[in-house]
MIDOSE-1310 file (N, C-alpha, C; in nm, 2 decimals, decimal comma, always signed):
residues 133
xxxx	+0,73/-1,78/+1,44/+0,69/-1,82/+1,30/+0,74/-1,73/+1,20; +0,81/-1,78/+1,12/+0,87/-1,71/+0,99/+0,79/-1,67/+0,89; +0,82/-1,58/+0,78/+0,71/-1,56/+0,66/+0,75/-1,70/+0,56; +0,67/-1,77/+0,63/+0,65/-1,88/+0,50/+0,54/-1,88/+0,43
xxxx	+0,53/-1,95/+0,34/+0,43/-1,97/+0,27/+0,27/-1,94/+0,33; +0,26/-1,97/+0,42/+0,13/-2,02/+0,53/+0,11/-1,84/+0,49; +0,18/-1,74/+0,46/+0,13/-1,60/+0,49/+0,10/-1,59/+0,32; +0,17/-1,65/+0,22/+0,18/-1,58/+0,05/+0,03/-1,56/+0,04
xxxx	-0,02/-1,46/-0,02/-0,13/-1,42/-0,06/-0,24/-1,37/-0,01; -0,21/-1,36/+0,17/-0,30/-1,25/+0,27/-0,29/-1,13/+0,25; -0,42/-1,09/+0,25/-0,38/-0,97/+0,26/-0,43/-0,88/+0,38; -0,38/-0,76/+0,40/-0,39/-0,71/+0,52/-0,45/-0,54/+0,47
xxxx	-0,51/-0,47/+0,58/-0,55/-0,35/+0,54/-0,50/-0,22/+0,67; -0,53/-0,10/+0,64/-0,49/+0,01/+0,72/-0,56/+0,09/+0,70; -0,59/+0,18/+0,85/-0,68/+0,27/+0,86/-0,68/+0,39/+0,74; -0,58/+0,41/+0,68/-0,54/+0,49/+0,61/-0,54/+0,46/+0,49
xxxx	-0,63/+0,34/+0,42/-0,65/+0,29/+0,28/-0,57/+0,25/+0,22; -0,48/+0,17/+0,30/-0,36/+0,11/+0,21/-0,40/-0,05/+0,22; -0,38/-0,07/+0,13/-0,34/-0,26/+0,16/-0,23/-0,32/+0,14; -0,21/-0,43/+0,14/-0,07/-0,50/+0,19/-0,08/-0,62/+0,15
xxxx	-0,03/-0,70/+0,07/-0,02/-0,82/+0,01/+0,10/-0,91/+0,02; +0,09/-1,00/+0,12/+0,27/-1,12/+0,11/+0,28/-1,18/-0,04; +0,40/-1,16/-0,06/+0,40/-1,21/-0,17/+0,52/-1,35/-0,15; +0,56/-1,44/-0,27/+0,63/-1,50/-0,24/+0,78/-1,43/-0,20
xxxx	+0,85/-1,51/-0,11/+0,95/-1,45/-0,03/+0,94/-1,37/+0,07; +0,87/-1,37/+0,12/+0,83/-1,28/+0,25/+0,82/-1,13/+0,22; +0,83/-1,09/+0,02/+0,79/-0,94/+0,03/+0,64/-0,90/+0,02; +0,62/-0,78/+0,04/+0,47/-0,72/+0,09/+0,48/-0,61/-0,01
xxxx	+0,41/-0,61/-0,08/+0,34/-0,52/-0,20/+0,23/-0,41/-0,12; +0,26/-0,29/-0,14/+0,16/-0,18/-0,08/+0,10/-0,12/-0,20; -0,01/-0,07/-0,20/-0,15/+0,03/-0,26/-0,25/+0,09/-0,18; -0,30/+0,18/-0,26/-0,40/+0,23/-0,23/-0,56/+0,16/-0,23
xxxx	-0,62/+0,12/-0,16/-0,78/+0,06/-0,16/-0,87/+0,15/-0,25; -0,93/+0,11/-0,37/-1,06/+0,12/-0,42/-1,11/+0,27/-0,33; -1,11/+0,25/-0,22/-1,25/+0,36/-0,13/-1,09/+0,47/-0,16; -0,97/+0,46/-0,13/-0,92/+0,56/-0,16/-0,85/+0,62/-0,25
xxxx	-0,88/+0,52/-0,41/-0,87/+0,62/-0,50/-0,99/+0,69/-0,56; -1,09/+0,64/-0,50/-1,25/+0,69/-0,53/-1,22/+0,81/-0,44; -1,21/+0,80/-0,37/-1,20/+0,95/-0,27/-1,14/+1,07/-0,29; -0,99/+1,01/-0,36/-0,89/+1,10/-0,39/-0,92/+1,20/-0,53
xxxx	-1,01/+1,09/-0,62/-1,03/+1,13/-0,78/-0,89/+1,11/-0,86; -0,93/+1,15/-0,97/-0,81/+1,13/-1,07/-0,68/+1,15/-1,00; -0,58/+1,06/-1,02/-0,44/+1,09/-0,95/-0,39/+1,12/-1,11; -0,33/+1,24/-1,06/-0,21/+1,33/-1,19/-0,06/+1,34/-1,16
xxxx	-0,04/+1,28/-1,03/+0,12/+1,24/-0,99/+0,15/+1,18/-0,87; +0,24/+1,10/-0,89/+0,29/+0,96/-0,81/+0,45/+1,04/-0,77; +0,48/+1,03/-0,64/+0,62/+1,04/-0,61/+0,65/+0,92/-0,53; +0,76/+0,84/-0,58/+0,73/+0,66/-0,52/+0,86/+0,69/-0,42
xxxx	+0,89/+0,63/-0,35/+1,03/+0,58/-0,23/+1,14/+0,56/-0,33; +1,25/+0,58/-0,28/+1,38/+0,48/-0,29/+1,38/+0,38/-0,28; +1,44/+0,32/-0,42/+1,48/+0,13/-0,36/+1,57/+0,15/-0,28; +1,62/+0,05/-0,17/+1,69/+0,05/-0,10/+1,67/+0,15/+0,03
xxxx	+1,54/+0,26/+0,01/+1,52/+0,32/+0,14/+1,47/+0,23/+0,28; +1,52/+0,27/+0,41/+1,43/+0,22/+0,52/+1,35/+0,31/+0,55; +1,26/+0,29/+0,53/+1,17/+0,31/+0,62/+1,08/+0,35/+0,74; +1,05/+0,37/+0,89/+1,02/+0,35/+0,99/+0,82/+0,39/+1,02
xxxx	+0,78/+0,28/+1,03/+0,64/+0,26/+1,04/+0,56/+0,38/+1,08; +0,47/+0,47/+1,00/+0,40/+0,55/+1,03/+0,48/+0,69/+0,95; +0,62/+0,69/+0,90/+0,65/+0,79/+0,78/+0,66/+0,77/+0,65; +0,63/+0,92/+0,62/+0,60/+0,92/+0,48/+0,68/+0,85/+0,33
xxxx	+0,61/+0,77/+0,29/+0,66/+0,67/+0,19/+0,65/+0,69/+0,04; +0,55/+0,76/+0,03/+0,49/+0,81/-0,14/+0,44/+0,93/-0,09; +0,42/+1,02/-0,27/+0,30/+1,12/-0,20/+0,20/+1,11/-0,37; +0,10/+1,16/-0,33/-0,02/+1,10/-0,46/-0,03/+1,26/-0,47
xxxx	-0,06/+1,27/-0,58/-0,14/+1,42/-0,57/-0,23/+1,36/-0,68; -0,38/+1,41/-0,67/-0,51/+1,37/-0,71/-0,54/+1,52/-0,80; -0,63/+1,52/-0,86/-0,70/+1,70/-0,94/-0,73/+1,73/-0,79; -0,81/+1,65/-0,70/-0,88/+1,69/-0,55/-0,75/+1,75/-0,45
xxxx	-0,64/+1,73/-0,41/-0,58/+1,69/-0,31/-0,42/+1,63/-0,32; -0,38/+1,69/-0,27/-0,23/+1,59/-0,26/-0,23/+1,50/-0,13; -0,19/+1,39/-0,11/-0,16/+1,33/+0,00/-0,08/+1,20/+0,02; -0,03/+1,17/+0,14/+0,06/+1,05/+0,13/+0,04/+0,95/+0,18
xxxx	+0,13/+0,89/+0,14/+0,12/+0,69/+0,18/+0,26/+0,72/+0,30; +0,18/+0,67/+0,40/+0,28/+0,62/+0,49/+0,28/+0,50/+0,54; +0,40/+0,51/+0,56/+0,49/+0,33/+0,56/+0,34/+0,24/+0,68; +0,31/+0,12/+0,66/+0,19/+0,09/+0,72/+0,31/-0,01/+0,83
xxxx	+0,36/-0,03/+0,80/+0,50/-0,13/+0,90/+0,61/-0,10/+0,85; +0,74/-0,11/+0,95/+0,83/-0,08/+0,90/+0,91/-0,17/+0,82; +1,01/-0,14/+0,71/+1,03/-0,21/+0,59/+1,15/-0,12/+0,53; +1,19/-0,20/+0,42/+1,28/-0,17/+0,32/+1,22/-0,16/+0,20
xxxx	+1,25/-0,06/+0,16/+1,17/-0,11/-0,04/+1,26/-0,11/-0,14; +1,20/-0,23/-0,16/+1,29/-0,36/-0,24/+1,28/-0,35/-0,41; +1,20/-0,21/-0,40/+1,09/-0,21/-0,58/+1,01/-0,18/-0,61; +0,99/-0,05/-0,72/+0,89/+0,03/-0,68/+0,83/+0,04/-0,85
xxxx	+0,69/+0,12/-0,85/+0,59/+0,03/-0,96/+0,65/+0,17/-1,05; +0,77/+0,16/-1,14/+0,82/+0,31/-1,22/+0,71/+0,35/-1,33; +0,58/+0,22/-1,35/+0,53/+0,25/-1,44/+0,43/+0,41/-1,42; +0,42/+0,39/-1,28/+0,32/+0,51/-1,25/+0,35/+0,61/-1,21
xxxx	+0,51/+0,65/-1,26/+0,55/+0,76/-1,26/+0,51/+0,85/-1,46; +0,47/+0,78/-1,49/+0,40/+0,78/-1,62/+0,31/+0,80/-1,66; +0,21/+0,70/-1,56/+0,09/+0,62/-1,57/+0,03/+0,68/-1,47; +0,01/+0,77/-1,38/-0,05/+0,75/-1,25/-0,18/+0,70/-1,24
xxxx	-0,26/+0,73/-1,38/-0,41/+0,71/-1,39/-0,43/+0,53/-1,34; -0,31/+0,45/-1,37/-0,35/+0,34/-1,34/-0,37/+0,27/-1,21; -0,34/+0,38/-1,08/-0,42/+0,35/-0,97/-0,54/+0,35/-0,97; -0,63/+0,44/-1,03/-0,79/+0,46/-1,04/-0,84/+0,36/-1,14
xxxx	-0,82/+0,33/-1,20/-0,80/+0,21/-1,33/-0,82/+0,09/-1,23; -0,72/+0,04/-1,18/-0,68/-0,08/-1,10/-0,57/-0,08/-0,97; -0,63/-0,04/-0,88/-0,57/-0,01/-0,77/-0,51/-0,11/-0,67; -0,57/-0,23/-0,68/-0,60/-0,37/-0,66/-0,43/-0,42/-0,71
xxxx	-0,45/-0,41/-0,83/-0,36/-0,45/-0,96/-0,23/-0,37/-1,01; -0,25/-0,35/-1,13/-0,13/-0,32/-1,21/-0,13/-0,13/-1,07; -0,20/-0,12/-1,01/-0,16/+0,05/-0,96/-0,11/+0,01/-0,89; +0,00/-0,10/-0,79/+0,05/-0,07/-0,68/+0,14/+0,02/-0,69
xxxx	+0,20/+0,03/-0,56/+0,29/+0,18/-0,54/+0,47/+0,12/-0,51; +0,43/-0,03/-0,42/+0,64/-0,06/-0,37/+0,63/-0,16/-0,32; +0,68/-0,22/-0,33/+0,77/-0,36/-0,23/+0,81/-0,34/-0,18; +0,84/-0,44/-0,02/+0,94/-0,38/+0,03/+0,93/-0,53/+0,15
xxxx	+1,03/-0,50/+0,20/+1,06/-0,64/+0,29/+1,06/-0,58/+0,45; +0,94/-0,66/+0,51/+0,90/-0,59/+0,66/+1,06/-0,67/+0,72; +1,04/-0,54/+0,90/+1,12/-0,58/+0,97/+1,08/-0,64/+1,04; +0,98/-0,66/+1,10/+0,93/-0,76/+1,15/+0,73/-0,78/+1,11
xxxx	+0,77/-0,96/+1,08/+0,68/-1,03/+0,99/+0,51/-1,00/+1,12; +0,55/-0,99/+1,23/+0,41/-0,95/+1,34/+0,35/-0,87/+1,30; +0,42/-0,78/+1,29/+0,34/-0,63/+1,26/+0,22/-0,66/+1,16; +0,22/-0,71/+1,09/+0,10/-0,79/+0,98/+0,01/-0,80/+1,05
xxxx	+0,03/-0,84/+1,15/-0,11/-0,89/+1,29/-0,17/-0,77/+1,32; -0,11/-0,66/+1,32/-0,19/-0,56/+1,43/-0,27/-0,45/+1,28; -0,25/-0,52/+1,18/-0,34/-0,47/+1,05/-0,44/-0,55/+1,03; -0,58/-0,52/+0,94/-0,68/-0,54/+0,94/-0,71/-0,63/+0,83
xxxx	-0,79/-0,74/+0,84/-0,81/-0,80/+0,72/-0,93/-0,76/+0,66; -0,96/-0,83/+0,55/-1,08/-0,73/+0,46/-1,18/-0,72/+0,50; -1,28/-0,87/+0,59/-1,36/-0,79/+0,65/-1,36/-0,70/+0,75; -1,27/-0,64/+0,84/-1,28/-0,56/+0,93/-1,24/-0,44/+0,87
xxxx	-1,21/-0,42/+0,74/-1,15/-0,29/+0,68/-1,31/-0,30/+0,60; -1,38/-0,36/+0,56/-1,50/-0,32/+0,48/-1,59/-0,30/+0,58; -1,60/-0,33/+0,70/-1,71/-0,28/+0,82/-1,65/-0,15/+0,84; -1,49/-0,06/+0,84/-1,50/+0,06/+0,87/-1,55/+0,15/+0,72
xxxx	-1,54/+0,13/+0,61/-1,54/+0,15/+0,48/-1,68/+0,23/+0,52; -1,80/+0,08/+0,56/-1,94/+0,05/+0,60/-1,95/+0,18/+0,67; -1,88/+0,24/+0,76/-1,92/+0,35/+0,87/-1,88/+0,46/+0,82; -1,80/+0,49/+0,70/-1,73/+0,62/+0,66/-1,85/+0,67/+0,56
x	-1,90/+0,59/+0,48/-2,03/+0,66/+0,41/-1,98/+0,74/+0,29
């Protein structure tokens, strides 16, 4: 099964507070979840990917640094990024603002469209949310 349509607008989650949204054309939009920009606190700097970088599933992709913490976004599947959000090299506040939304972090085009499977959908990422406290 190819990324058709049947996927545009799922979204998927990771143990690591990322989410993942198909978008039309088979790209996948990445951010940070709500629980983890509440966690992090104010973000004061965004270091985003290369367009045109690859990737490989489980390395480092961005790095956030918070007033709390510095820390990184790693690649949740492996991918190309296709386009990345320049506003919040500016703006970082607008991950805590809307993380969901205008805060995403990159696009990027998976290498393979499965890998989406072995990620979590929202209820099973709000039942671990449920246990973190």
């Amino acid at each position: 099964m190819g990324m058709g349509q049947e996927n545009k607008g799922q979204e998927k989650y990771t143990v690591e507070h990322e989410w993942l949204r198909v978008e039309d054309g088979g790209l996948v939009t990445v951010g940070i979840t709500a629980y983890a920009q509440d966690h992090l606190g104010d973000l004061v700097f965004v270091q985003l990917p290369e367009v045109g970088a690859t990737i490989a599933k489980g390395e480092e992709a961005a790095v956030i640094e918070s007033v709390k913490a510095a820390s990184e976004i790693n690649m949740p599947v492996a991918g190309t990024v296709v386009e990345i959000n320049q506003a919040l090299a500016d703006a970082p506040e607008k991950v805590n603002e809307d993380p969901l939304g205008e805060g995403w972090f990159f696009k990027m085009k998976i290498d393979d469209a499965a890998e989406l499977n072995g990620l979590m959908d929202k209820a099973a990422y709000d039942e671990l949310i449920k246990g973190l406290a």
